[in-house]
Backbone and ligand atoms as CSV (ligand in chain L), in Angstrom:
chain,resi,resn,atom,element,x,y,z
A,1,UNK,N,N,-20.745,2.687,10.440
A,1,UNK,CA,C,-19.503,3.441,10.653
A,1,UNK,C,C,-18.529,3.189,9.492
A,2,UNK,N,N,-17.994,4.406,8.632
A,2,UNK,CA,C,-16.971,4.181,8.195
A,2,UNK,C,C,-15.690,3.712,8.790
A,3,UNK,N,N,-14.954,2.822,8.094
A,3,UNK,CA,C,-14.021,2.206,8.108
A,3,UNK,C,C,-12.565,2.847,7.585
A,4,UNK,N,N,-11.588,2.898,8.136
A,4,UNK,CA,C,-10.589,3.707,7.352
A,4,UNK,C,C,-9.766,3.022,7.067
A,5,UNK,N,N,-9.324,3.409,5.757
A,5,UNK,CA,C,-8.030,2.759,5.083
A,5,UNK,C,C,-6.908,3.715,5.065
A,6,UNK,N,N,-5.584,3.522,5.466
A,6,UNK,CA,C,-4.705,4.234,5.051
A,6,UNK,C,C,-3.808,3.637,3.576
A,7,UNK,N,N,-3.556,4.244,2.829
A,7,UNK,CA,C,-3.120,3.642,1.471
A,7,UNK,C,C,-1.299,4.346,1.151
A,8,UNK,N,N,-0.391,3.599,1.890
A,8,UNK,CA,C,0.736,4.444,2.113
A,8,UNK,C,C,1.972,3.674,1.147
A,9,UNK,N,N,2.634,5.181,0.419
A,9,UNK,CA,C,3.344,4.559,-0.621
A,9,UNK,C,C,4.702,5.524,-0.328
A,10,UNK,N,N,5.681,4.384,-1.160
A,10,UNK,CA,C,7.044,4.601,-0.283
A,10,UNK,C,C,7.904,5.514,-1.805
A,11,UNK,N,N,9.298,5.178,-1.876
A,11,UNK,CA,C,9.953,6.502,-2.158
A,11,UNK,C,C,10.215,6.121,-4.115
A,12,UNK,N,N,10.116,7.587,-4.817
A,12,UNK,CA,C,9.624,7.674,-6.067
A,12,UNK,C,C,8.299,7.411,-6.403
A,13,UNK,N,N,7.320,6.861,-6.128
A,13,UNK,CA,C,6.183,6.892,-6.599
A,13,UNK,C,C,5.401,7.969,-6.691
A,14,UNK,N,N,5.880,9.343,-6.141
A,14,UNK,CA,C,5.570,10.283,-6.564
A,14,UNK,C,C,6.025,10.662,-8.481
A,15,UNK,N,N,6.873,9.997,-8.799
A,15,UNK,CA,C,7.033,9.977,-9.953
A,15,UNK,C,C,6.244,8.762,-10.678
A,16,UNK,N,N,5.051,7.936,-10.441
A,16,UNK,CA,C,4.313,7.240,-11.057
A,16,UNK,C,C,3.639,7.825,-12.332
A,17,UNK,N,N,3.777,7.248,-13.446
A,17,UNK,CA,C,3.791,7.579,-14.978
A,17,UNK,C,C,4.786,8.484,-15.821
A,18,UNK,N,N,5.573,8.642,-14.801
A,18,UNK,CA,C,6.931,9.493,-15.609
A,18,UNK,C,C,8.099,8.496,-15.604
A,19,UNK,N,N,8.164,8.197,-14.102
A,19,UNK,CA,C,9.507,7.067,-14.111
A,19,UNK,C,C,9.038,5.514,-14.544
A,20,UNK,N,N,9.897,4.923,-15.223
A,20,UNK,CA,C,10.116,3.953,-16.443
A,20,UNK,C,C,8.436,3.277,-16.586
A,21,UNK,N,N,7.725,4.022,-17.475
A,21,UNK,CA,C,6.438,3.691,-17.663
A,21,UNK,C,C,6.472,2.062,-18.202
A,22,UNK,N,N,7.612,1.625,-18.538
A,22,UNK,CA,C,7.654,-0.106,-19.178
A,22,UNK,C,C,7.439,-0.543,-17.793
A,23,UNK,N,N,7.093,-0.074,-16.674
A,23,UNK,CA,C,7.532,-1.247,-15.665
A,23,UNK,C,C,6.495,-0.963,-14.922
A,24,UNK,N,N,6.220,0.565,-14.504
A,24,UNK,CA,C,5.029,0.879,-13.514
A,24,UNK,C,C,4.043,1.279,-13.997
A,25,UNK,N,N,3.703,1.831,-15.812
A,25,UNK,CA,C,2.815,2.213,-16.255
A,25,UNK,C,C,1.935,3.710,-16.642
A,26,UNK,N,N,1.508,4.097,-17.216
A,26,UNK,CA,C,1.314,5.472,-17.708
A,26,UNK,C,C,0.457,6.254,-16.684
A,27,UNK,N,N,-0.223,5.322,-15.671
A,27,UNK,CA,C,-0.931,5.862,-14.512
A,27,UNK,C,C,-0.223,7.134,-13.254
A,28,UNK,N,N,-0.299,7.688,-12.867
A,28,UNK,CA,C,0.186,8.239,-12.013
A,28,UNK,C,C,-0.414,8.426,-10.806
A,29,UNK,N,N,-0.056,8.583,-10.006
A,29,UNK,CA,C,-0.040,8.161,-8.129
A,29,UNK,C,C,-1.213,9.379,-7.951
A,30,UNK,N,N,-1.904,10.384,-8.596
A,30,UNK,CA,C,-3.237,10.945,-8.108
A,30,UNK,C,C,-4.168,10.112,-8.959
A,31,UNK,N,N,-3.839,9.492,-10.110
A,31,UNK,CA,C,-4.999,8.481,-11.038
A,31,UNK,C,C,-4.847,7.942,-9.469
A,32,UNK,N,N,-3.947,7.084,-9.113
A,32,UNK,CA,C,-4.473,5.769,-8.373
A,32,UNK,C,C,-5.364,5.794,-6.817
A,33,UNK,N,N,-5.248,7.586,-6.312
A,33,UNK,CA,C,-5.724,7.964,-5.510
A,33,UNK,C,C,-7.218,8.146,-5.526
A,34,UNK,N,N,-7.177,9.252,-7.026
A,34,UNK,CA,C,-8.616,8.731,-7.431
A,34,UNK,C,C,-8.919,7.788,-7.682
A,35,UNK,N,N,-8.486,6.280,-7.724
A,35,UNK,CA,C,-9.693,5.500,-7.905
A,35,UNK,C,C,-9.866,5.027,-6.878
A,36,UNK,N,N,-8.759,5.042,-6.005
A,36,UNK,CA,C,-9.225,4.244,-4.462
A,36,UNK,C,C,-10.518,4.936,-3.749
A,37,UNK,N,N,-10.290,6.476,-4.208
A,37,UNK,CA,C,-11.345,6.891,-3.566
A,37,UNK,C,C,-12.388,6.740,-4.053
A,38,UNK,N,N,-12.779,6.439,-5.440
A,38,UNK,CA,C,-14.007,5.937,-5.823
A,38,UNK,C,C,-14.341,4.924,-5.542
A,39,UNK,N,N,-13.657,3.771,-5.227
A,39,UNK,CA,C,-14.146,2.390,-5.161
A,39,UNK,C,C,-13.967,2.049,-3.374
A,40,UNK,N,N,-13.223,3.064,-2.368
A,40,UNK,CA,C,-13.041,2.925,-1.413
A,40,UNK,C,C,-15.125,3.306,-1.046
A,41,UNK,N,N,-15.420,4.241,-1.740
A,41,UNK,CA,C,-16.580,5.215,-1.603
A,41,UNK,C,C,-17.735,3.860,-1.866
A,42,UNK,N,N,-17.897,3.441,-2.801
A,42,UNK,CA,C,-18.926,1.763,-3.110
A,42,UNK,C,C,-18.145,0.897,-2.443
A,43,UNK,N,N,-17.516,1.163,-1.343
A,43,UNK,CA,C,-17.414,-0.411,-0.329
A,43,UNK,C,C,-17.105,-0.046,0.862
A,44,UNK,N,N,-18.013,1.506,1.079
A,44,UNK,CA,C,-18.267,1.764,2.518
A,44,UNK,C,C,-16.907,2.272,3.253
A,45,UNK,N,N,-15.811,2.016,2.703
A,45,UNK,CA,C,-14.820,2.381,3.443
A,45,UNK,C,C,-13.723,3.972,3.190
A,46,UNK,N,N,-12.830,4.450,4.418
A,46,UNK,CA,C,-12.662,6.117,3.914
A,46,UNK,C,C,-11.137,5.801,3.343
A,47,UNK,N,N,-10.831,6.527,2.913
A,47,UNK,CA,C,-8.739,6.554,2.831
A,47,UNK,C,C,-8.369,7.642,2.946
A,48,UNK,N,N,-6.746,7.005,3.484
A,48,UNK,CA,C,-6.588,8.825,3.546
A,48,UNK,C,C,-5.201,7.762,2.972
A,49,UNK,N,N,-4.485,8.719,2.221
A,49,UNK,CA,C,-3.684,8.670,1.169
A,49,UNK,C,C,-2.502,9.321,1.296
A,50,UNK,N,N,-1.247,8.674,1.189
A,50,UNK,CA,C,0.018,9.557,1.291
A,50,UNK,C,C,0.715,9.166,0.689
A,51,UNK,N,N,1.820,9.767,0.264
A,51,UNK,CA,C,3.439,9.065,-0.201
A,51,UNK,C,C,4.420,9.604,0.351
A,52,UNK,N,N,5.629,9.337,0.597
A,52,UNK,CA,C,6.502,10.059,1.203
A,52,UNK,C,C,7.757,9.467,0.688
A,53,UNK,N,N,9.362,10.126,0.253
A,53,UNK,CA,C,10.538,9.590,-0.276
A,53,UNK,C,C,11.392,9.268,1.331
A,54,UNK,N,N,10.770,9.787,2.150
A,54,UNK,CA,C,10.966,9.474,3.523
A,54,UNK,C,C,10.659,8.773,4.401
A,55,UNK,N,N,11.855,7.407,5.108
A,55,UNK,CA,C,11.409,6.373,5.567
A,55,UNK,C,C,10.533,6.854,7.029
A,56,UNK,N,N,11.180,7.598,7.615
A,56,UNK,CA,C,10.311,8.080,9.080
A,56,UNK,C,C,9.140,8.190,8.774
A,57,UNK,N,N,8.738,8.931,7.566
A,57,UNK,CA,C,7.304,9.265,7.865
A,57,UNK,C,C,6.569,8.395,7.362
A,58,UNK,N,N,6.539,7.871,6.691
A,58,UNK,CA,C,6.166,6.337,6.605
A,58,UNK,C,C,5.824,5.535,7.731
A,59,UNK,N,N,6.794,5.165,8.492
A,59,UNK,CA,C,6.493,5.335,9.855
A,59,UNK,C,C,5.873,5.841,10.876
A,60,UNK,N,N,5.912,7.142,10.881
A,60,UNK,CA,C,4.639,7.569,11.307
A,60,UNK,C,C,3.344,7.489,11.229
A,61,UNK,N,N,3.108,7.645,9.693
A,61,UNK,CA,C,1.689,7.506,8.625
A,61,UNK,C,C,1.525,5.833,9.965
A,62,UNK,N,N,2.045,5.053,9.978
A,62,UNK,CA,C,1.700,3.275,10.567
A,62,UNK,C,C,1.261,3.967,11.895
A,63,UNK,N,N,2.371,4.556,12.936
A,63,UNK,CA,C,1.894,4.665,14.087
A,63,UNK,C,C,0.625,5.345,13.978
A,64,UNK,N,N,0.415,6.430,13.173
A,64,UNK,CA,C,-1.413,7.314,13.356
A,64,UNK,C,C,-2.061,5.670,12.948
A,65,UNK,N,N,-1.956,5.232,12.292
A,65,UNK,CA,C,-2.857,4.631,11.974
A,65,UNK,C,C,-3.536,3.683,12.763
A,66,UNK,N,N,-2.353,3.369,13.812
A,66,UNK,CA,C,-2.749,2.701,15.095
A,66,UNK,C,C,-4.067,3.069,15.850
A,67,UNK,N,N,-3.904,4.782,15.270
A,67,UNK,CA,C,-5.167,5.217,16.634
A,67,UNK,C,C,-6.484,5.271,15.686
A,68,UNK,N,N,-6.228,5.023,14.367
A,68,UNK,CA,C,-7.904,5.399,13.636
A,68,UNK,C,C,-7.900,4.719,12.418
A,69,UNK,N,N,-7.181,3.524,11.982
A,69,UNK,CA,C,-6.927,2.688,10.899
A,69,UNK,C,C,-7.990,1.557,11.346
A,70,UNK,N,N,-8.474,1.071,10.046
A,70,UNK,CA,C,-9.288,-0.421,10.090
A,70,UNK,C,C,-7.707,-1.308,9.409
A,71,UNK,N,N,-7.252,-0.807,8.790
A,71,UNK,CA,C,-6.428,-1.344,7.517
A,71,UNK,C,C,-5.331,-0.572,7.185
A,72,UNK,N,N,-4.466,-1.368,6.336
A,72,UNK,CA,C,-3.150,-0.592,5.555
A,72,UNK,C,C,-3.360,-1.075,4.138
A,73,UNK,N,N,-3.141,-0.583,3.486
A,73,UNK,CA,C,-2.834,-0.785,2.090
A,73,UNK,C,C,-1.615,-0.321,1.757
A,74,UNK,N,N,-0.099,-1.224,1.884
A,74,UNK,CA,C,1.188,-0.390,1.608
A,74,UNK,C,C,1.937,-0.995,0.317
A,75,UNK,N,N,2.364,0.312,-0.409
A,75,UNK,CA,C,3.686,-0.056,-1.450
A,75,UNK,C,C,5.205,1.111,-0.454
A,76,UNK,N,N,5.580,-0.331,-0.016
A,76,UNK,CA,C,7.298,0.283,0.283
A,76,UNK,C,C,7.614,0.792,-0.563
A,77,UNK,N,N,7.631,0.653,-2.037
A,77,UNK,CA,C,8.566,0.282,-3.133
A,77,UNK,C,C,9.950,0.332,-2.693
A,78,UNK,N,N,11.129,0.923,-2.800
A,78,UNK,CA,C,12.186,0.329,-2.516
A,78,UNK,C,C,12.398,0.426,-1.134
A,79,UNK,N,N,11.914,0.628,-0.183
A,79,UNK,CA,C,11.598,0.202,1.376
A,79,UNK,C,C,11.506,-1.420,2.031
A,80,UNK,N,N,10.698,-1.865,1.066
A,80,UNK,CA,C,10.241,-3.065,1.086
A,80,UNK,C,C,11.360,-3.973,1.252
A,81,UNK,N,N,12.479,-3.886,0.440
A,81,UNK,CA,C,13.919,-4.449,0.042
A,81,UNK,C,C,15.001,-4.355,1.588
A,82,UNK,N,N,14.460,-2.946,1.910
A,82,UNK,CA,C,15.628,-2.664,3.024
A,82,UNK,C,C,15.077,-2.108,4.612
A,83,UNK,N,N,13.915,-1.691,5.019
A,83,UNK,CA,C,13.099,-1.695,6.172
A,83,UNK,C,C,12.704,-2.387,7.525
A,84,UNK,N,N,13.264,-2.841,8.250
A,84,UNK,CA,C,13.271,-3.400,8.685
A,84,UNK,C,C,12.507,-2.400,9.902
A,85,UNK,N,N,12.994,-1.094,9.975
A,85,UNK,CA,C,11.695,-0.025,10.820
A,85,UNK,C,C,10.832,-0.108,10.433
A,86,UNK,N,N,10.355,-0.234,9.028
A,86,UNK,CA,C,8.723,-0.216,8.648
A,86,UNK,C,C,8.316,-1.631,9.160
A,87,UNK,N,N,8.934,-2.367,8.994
A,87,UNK,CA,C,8.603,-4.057,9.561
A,87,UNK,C,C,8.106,-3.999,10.838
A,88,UNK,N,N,8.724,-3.246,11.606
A,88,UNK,CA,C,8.568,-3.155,12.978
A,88,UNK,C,C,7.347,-2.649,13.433
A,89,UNK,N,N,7.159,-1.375,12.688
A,89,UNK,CA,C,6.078,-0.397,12.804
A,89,UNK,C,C,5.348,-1.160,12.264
A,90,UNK,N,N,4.863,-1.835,11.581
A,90,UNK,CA,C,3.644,-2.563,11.135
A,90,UNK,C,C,3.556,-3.411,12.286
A,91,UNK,N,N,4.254,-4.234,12.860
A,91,UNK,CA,C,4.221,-5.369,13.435
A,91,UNK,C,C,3.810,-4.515,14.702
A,92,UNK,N,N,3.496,-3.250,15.395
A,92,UNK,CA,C,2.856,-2.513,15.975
A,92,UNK,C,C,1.569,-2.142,15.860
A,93,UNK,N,N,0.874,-2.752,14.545
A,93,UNK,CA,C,-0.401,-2.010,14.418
A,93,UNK,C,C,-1.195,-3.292,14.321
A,94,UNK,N,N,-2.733,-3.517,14.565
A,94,UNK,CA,C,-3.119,-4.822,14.966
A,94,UNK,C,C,-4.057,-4.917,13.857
A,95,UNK,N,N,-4.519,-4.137,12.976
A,95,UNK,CA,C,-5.261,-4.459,12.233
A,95,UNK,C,C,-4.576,-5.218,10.786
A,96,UNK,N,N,-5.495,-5.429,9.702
A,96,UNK,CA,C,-5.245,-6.117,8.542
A,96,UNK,C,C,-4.166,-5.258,7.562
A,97,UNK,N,N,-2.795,-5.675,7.113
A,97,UNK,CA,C,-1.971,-5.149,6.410
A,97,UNK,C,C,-1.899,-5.914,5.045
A,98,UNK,N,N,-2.020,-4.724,3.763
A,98,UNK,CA,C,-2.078,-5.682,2.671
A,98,UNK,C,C,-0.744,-4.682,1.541
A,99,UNK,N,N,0.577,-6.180,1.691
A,99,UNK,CA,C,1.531,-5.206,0.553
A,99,UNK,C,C,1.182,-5.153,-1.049
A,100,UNK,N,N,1.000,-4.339,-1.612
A,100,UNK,CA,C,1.082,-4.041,-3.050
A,100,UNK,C,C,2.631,-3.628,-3.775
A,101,UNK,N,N,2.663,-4.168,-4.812
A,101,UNK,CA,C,4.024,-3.774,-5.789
A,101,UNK,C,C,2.679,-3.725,-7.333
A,102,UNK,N,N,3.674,-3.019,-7.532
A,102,UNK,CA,C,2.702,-2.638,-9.008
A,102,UNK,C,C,3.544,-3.369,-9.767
A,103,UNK,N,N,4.656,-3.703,-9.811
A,103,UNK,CA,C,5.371,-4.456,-10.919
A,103,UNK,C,C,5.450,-6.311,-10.127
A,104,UNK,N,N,5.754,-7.047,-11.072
A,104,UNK,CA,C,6.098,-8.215,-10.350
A,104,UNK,C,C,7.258,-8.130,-9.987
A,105,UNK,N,N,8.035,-8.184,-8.794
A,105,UNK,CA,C,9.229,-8.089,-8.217
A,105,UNK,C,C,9.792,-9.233,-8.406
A,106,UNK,N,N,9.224,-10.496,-8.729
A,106,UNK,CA,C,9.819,-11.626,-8.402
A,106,UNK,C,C,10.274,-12.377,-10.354
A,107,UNK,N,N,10.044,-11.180,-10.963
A,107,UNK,CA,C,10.368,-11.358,-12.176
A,107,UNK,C,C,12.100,-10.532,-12.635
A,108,UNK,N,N,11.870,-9.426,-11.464
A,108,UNK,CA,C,12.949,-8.544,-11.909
A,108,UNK,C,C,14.429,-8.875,-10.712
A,109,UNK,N,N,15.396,-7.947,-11.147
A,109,UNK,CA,C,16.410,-8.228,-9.854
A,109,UNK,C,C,16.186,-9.367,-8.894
A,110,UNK,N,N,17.227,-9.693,-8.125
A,110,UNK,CA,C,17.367,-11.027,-7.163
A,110,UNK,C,C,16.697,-9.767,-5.769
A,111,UNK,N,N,17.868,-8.808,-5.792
A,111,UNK,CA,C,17.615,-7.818,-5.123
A,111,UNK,C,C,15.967,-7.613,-4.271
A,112,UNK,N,N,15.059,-7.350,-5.552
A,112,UNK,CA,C,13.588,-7.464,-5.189
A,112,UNK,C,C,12.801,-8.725,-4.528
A,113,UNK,N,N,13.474,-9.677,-4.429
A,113,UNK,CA,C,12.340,-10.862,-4.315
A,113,UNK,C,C,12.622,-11.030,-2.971
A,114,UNK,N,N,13.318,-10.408,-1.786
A,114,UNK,CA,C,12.866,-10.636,-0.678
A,114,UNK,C,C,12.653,-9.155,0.290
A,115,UNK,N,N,11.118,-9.000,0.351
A,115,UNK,CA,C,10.292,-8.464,1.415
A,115,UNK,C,C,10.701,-8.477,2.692
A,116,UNK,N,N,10.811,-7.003,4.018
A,116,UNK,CA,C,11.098,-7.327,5.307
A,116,UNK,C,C,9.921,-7.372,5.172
A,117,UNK,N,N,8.479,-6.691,4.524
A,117,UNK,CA,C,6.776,-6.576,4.895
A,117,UNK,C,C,6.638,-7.462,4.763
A,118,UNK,N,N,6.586,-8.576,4.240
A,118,UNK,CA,C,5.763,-9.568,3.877
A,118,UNK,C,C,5.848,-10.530,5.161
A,119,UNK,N,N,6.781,-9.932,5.710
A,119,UNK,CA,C,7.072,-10.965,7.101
A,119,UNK,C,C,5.461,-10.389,8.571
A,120,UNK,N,N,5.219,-9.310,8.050
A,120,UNK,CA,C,4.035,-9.106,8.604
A,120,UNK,C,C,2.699,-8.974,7.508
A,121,UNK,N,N,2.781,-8.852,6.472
A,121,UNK,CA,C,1.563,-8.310,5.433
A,121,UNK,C,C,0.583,-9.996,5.478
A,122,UNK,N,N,-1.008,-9.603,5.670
A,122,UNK,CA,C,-2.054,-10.610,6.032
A,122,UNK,C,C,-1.879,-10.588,4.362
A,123,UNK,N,N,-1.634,-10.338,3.367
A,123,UNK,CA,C,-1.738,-10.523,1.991
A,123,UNK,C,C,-0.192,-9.789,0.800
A,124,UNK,N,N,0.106,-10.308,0.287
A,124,UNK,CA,C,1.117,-9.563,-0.893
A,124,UNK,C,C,0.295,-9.510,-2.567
A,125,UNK,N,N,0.068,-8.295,-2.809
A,125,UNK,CA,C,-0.045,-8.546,-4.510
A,125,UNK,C,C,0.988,-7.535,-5.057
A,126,UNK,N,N,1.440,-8.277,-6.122
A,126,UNK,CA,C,2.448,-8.139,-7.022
A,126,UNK,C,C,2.043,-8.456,-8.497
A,127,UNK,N,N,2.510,-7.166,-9.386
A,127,UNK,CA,C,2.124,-7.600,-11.094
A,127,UNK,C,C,1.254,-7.397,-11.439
A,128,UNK,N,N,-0.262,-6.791,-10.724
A,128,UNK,CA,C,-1.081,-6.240,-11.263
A,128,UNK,C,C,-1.172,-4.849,-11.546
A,129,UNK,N,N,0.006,-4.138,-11.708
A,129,UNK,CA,C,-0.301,-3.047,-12.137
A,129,UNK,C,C,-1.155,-2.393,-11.280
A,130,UNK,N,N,-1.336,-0.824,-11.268
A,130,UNK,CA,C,-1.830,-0.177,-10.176
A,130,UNK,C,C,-3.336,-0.813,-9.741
A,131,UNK,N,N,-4.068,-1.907,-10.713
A,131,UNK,CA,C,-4.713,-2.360,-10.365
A,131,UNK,C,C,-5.128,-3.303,-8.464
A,132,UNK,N,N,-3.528,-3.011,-8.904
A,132,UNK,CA,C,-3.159,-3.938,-7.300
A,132,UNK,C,C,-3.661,-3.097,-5.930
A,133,UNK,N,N,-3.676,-1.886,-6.236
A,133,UNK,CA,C,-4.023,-1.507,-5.436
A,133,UNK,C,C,-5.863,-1.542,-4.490
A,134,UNK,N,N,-6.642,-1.153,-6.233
A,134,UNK,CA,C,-8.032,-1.704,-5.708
A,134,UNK,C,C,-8.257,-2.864,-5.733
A,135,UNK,N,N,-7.797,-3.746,-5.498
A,135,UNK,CA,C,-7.808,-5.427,-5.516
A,135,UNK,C,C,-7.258,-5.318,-3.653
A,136,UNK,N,N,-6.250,-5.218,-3.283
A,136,UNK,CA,C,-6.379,-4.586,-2.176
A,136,UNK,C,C,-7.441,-3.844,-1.086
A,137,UNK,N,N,-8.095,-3.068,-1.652
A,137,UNK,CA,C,-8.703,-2.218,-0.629
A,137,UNK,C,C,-9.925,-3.649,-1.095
A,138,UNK,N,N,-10.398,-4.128,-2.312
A,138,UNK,CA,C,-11.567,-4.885,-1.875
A,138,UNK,C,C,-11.530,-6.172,-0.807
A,139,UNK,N,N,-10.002,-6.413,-0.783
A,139,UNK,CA,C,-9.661,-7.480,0.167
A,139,UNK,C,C,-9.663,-7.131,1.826
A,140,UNK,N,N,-9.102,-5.901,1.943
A,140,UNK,CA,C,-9.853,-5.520,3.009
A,140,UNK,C,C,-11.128,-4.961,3.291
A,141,UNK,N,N,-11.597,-4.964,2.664
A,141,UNK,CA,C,-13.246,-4.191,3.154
A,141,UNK,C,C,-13.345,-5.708,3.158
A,142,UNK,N,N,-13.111,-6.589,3.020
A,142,UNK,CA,C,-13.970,-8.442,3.504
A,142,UNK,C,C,-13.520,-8.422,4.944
A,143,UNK,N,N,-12.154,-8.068,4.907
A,143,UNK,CA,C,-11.119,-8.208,6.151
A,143,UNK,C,C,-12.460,-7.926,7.620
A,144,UNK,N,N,-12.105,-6.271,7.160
A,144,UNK,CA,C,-12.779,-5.509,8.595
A,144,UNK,C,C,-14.506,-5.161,8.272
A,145,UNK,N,N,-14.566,-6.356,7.178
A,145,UNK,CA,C,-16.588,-6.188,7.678
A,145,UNK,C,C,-16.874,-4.804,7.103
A,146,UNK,N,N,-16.751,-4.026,6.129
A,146,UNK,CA,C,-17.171,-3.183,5.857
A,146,UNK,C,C,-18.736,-2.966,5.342
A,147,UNK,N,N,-19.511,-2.123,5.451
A,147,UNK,CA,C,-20.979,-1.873,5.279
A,147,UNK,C,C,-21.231,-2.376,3.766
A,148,UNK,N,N,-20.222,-1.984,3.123
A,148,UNK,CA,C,-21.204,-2.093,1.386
A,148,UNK,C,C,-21.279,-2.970,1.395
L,1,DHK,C1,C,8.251,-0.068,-6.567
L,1,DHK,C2,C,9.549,0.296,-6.438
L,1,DHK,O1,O,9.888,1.583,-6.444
L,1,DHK,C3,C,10.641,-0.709,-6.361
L,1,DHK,O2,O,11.710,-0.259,-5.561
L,1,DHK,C4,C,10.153,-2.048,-5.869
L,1,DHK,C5,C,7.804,-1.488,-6.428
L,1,DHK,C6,C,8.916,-2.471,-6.640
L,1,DHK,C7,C,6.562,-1.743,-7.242
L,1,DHK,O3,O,6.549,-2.633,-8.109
L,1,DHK,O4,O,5.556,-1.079,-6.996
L,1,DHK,O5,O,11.180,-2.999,-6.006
């Protein structure tokens, strides 16, 4: 049985490789879709992929995921800082939650270095560049036992 990942990213990252490429990088948010889905594809597991500049639906994206998620793979980006609904809504869903930041947060602003997610996330990566993200999904496919 496939395994599903939801891979949910929070507000501007629809502008990934346009907005300040010194910090998030020349990649953009369908590169990083495609690769999850390639490497989601060699480790057995499905994604379904969103972004939204909107905290509700974000929220939502958590509650569906309740009914057909193995996993989360989330970047708040500036959510992360001020959420305390997404905190909640995670802390609603029972499976494995893993936060990603593509930049190191704990290098920049004071502002960034404290997470409401991390108060629920089974993992945080930070500073690897969108890399962070498939470093992620391979940490959960260990999580929920995936086939590959
Ligand atoms: C992305 C953002 O948009 C910021 O608001 C966060 C995060 C960091 C990132 O590094 O992916 O502070």
């Amino acid at each position: 049985m496939t395994r599903l990942i939801y891979v949910l990213n929070g507000p501007n990252l629809n502008l990934l490789g346009k907005r300040q490429p010194e910090i998030y990088g020349h990649e953009t948010l369908a590169d990083v879709e495609r690769d999850c889905r390639a490497l989601a594809g060699e480790l057995g597991l499905g994604v379904r992929f969103h972004q939204s500049n909107r905290e509700y639906e974000i929220i939502d994206w958590v509650h569906a995921a309740r009914e057909d998620a193995a996993g989360i793979v989330i970047n708040p980006a500036a959510f992360t800082h001020t959420s305390v609904a997404i905190l909640d809504a995670l802390n609603a869903f029972d499976g494995p939650v893993i936060e990603v930041h593509i930049s190191n947060v704990h290098k920049r602003e004071a502002f960034r270095h404290h997470s409401f997610v991390s108060g629920r996330a089974d993992g945080v990566i930070a500073g690897f560049g969108t890399q962070g993200y498939l470093l992620a999904l391979r940490r959960l496919a260990h999580l929920v036992g995936a086939a590959a």
